[in-house]
C-alpha positions in Angstrom: 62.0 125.1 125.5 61.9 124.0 128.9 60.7 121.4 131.2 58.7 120.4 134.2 61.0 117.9 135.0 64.6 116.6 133.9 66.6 113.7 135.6 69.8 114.1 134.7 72.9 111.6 134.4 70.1 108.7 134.4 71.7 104.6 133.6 68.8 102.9 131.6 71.0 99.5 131.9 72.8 98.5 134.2 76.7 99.0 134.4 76.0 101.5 131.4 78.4 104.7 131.3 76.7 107.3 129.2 74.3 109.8 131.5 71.2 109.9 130.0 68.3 113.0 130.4 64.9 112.4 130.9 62.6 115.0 129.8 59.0 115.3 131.4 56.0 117.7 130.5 52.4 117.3 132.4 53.6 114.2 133.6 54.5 112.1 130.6 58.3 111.9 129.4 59.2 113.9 126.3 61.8 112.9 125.2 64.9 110.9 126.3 68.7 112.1 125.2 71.2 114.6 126.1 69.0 117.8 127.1 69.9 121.0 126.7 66.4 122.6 127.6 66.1 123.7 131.7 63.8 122.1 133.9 61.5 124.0 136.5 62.9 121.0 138.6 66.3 119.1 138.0 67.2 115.9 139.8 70.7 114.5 139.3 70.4 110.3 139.0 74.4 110.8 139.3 74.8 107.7 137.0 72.0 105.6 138.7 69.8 102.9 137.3 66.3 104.9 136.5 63.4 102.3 135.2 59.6 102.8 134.4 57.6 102.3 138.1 56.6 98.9 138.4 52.7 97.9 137.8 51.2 95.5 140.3 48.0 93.4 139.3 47.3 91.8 141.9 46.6 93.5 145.1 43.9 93.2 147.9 43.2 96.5 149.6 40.1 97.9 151.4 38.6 94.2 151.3 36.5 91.4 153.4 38.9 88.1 153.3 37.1 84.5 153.1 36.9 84.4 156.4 35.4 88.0 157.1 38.4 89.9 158.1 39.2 93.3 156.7 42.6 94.0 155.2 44.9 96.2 157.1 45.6 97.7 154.4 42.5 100.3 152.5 43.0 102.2 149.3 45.4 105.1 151.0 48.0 102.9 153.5 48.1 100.2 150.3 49.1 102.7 147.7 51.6 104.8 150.1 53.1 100.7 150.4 53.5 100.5 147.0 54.6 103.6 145.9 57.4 103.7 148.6 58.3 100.2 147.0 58.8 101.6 143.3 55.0 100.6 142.0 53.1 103.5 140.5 49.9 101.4 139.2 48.0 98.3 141.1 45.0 96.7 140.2 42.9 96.1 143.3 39.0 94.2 143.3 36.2 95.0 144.0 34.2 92.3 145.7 30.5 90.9 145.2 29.6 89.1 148.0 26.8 87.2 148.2 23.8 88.7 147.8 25.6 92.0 146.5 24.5 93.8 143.5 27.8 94.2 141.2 27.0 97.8 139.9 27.1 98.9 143.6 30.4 97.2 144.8 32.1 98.8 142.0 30.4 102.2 142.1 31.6 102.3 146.2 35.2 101.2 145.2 35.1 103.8 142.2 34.9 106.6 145.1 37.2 105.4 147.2 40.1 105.0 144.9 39.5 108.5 143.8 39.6 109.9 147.4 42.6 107.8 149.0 44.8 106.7 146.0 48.4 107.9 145.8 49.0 105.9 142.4 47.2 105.1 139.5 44.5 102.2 140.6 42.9 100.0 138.0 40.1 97.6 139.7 38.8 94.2 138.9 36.1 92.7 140.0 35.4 89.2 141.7 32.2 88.0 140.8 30.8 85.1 143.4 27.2 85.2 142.3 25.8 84.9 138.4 22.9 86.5 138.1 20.1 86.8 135.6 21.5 90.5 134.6 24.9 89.3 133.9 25.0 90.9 130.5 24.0 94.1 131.5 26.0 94.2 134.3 29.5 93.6 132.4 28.1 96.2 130.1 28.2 98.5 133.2 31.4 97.3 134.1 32.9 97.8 131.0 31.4 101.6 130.8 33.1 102.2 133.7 36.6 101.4 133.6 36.4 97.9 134.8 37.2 95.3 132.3 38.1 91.8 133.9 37.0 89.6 136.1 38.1 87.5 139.2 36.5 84.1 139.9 37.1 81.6 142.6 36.9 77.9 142.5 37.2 77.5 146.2 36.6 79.5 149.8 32.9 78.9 150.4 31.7 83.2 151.1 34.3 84.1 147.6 33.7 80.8 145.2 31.4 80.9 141.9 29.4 77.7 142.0 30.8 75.1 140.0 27.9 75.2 137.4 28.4 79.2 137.0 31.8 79.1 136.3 31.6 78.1 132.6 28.7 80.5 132.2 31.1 83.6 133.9 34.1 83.1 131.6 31.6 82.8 128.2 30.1 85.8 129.2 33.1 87.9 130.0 34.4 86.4 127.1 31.7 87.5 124.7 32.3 91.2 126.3 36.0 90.4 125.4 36.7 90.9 129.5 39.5 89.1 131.1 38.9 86.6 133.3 41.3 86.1 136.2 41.3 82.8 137.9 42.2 81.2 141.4 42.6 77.9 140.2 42.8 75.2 143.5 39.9 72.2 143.5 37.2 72.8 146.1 36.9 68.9 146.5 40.4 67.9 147.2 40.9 70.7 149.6 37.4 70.0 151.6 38.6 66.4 151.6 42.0 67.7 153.2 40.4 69.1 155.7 38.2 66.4 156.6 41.1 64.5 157.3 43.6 66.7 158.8 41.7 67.9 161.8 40.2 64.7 162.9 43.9 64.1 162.9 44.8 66.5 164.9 46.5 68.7 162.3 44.8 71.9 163.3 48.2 74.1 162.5 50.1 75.1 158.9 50.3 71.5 158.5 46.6 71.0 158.1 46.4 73.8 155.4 49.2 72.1 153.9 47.8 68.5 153.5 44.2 70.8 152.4 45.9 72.8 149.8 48.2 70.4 148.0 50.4 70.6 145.1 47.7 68.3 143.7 45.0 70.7 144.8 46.4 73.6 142.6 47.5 71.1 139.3 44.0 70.0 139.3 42.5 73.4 139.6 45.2 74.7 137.3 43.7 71.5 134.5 40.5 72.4 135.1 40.4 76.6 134.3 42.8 75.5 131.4 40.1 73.1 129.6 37.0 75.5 130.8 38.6 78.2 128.9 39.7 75.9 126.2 36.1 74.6 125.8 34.7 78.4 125.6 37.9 79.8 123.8 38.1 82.4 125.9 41.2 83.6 126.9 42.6 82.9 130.8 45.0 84.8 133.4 46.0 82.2 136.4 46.8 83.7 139.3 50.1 83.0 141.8 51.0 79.5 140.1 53.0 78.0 142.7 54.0 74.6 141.3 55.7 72.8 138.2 53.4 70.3 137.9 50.9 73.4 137.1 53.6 74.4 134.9 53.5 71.3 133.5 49.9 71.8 132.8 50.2 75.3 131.5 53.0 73.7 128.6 50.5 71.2 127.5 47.4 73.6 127.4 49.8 76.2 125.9 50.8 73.1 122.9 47.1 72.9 121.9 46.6 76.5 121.2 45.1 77.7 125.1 45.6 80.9 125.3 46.5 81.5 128.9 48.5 84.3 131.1 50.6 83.1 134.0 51.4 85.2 137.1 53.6 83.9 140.3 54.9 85.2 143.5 57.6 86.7 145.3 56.9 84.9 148.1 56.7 81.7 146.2 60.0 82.7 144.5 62.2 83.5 148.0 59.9 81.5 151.0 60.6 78.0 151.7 57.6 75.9 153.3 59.9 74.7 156.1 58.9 78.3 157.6 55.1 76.2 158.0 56.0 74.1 160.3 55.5 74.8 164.0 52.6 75.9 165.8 50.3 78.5 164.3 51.8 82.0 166.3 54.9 80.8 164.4 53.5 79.9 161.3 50.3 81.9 160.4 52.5 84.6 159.0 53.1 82.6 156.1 50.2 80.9 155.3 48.6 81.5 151.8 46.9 80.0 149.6 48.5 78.0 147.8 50.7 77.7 150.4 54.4 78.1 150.1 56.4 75.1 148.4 59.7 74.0 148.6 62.9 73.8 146.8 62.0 71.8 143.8 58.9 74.0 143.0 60.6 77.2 143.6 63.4 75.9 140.6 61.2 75.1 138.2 59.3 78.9 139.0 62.8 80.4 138.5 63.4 78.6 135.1 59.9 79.0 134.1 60.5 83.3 134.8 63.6 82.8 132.3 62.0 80.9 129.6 58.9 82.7 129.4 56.2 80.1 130.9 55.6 82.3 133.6 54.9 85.8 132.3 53.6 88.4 135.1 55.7 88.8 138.7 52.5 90.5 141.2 52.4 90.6 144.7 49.1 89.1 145.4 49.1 91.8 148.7 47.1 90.4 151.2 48.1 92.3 154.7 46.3 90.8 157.6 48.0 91.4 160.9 49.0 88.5 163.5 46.7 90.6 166.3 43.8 90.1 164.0 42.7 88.0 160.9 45.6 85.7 161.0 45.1 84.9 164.8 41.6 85.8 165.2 41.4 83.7 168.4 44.8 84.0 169.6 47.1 80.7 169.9 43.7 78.4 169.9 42.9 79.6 166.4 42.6 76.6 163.8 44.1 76.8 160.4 40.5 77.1 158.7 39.9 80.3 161.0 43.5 82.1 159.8 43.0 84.8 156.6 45.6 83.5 154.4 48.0 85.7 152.0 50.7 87.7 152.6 51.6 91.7 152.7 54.1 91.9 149.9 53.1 95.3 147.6 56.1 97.1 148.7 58.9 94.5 148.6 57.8 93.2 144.9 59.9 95.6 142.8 63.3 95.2 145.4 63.2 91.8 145.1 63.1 91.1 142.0 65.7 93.6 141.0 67.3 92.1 143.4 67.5 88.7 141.2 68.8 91.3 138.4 71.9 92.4 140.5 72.3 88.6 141.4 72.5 87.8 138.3 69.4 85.3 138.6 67.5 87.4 135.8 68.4 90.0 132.9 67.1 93.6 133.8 64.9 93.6 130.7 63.7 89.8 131.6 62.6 91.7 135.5 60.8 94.8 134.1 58.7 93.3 131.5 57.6 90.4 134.5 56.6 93.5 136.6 56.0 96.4 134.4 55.4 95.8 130.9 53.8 92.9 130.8 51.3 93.6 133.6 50.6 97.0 131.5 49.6 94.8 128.6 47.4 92.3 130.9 45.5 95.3 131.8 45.3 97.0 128.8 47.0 100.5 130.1 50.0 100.1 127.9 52.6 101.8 126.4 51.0 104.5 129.0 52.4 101.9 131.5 54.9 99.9 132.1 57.5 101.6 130.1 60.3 104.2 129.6 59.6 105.4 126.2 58.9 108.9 124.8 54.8 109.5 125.4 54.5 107.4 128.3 53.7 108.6 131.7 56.2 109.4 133.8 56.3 106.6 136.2 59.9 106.8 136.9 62.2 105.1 139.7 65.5 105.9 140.7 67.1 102.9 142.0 70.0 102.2 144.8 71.6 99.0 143.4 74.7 96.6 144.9 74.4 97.9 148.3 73.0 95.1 150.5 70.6 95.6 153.0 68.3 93.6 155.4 64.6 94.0 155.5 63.2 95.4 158.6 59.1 95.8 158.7 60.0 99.0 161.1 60.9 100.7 157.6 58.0 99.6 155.4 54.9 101.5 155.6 51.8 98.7 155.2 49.4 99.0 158.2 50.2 95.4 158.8 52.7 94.7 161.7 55.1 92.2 160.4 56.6 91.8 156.8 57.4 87.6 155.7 60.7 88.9 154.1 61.9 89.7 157.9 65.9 89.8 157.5 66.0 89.0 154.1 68.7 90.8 152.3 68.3 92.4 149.0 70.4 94.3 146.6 68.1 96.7 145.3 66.0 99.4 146.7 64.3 102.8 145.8 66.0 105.5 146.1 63.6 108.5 144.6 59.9 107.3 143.0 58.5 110.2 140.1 54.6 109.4 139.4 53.0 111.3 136.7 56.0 113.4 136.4 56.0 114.3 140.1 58.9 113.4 143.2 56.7 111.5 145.8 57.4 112.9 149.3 57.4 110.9 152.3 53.8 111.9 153.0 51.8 111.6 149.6 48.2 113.1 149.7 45.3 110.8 149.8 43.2 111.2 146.4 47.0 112.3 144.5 46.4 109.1 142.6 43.7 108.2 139.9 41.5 105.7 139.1 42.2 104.1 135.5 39.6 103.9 133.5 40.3 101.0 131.1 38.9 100.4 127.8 38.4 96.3 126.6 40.5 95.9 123.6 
């Protein structure tokens, strides 16, 4: 018998001794042992750490921000990102704006996955209008591959309104979608505002006193009891605080049934790097914005114990010479497109916490592989290193320290927030569907995944 592919001499732990073989047919592994069988292609891990390729779900590509700027990054330069940072899946959205009909939104983003992915793509959908044809629409959805939801609960061209929000979730509930929310309250951070430029704060520190700590707890409360009240399940995205934490425990004590997903930049970004004037600063704003050091603990312990249970990069890459400074060093907070490019450097940063010792190998890959499989509903496909599941394979270069440069990453964005930041971990070959990925990876090599509610 023979092979497509074998990797040879693989480590599926670190520090382990014993060369393992990876066997791969028509891009899923066969079987995992010593090999005696031939492969039409051999590569030699020579001992190295081999995992499954990470899965993002949470990645904005070929879309309008709130304040109608267009990502750097579209289906082709986002998935070359990832891929060349160890991710073989992400889930990117498809947006209705206003006035949008849902079936066409998803149908256009449909196409262009299939004709500029590298990776696998899966695709929500952010629903900012509730319309008569709800039902049928989900239906649609659902018939197509497309089986959650994202809704907002603040940005004024992206938010549901506040009486549709109950409505969204019981229907995607009833369809037994998932339902995906930013959770920040629209009042607190209009009031923010309203106070912070009559005072003068028209830099990061006017976003900061808008999108408080507060801000996010009370939005965090809020989706909690919604989807308590309609008993459907929840998936928060980028929790940025322990006070949501907090919340989460409680909700979490009385039966909620809830999904928690952070940040890298949340997890290695301190908010000191927000103050200064907004050239300096707008590289790091988000939403929520970055905390500081008493936050970023209880995120760390809450990765450990389990509270927080998916690691995505929430990819947002708007460049400094356009949405982030659309008019130049006189832009105002409320004008900058807030997020942060970060596809790429999810998976070597977080194994680089495994070679620091900050969290177990099997703790890191089931925040950013398994777990986010399962969220989607594309596991064991995804997500793991197991005998019948794709071959979504990367070869790692662990305990040699480098710096990151952006010159070396390959977003269309022209800066990365982890500037100079060392890590410990990096990849040195990426196998998608059985297949070495080459520095220049065809556009429409990667698929669109059709998922299937449970």
């Amino acid at each position: 018998m023979s092979y497509d592919l074998v990797i040879r001499n693989a480590a599926l732990a670190l520090g382990s001794d014993e060369g393992v073989d990876i066997s791969v047919s028509k891009g899923v592994i066969r079987s995992i042992g010593i090999s005696e069988a031939a492969g039409t292609l051999e590569v030699d891990a020579q001992g190295a750490l081999v995992t499954p390729g990470g899965v993002d779900p949470h990645c904005h590509m070929a879309q309008i921000s709130s304040t109608g700027v267009p990502t750097a990054d579209d289906i082709n330069s986002g998935t070359v990102s990832a891929v060349n940072g160890g991710t073989t899946t992400v889930a990117a959205f498809a947006v209705q704006h206003r006035g949008d009909e849902v079936r066409d939104v998803a149908a256009a983003m449909i196409a262009r996955v299939a004709s500029e992915a590298v990776t696998d793509v899966a695709l929500h959908m952010i629903l900012t209008e509730l319309g008569s044809t709800i039902d049928d629409d989900l239906e649609w959805l659902i018939d197509h591959g497309i089986t959650s939801l994202k809704i907002f609960t603040t940005y004024d061209r992206l938010r549901l309104a506040p009486e549709a929000v109950i409505g969204a979730i019981a229907a995607a509930g009833k369809s037994d979608m998932q339902v995906m929310i930013h959770a920040e309250h629209d009042g607190m951070i209009t009031d923010g505002r309203a106070q912070a430029i009559p005072a003068g704060l028209r830099d990061a520190r006017g976003h900061q006193m808008s999108h408080t700590r507060q801000a996010e707890r009370a939005g965090v409360a809020e989706a909690l009891a919604i989807g308590e009240y309609a008993d459907v399940p929840i998936y928060l995205v980028h929790v940025s605080t322990s006070g949501s934490l907090d919340e989460i425990r409680s909700a979490r004590s009385r039966g909620v049934r809830v999904t928690v997903e952070t940040c890298p930049h949340y997890l290695w970004l301190d908010e000191s790097l927000l103050a200064g004037d907004l050239p300096s600063t707008a590289a790091f704003m988000s939403s929520p914005p970055l905390r500081g050091a008493h936050d970023r603990a209880a995120l760390w312990a809450g990765l450990a114990d389990g509270d927080i249970d998916i690691v995505a990069s929430d990819h947002a890459p708007y460049r400094m010479d356009g949405g982030k400074l659309p008019d130049g060093a006189d832009t105002v907070f409320t004008g900058v497109a807030n997020g942060m490019p970060g596809v790429e450097m999810r998976m070597p940063l977080m194994m680089s916490a495994v070679a620091e010792g900050r969290l177990s190998l099997n703790r890191v890959l089931e925040l950013c592989c398994s777990n986010p499989a399962e969220s989607l509903g594309i596991a064991p496909n995804k997500g793991r290193l197991e005998v019948g599941s794709d071959a979504d394979l990367v070869i790692w270069d662990v305990g040699s320290e480098r710096e990151v440069r952006h010159s070396a990453l390959h977003d269309q964005v022209d800066y990365t927030p982890y500037e100079g930041v060392p890590v410990m971990a990096w990849p040195d070959t990426v196998i998608y569907r059985g297949r070495v990925v080459g520095p220049d990876p065809v556009p429409g090599s990667g698929r669109f995944l059709k998922r299937t509610v449970a």
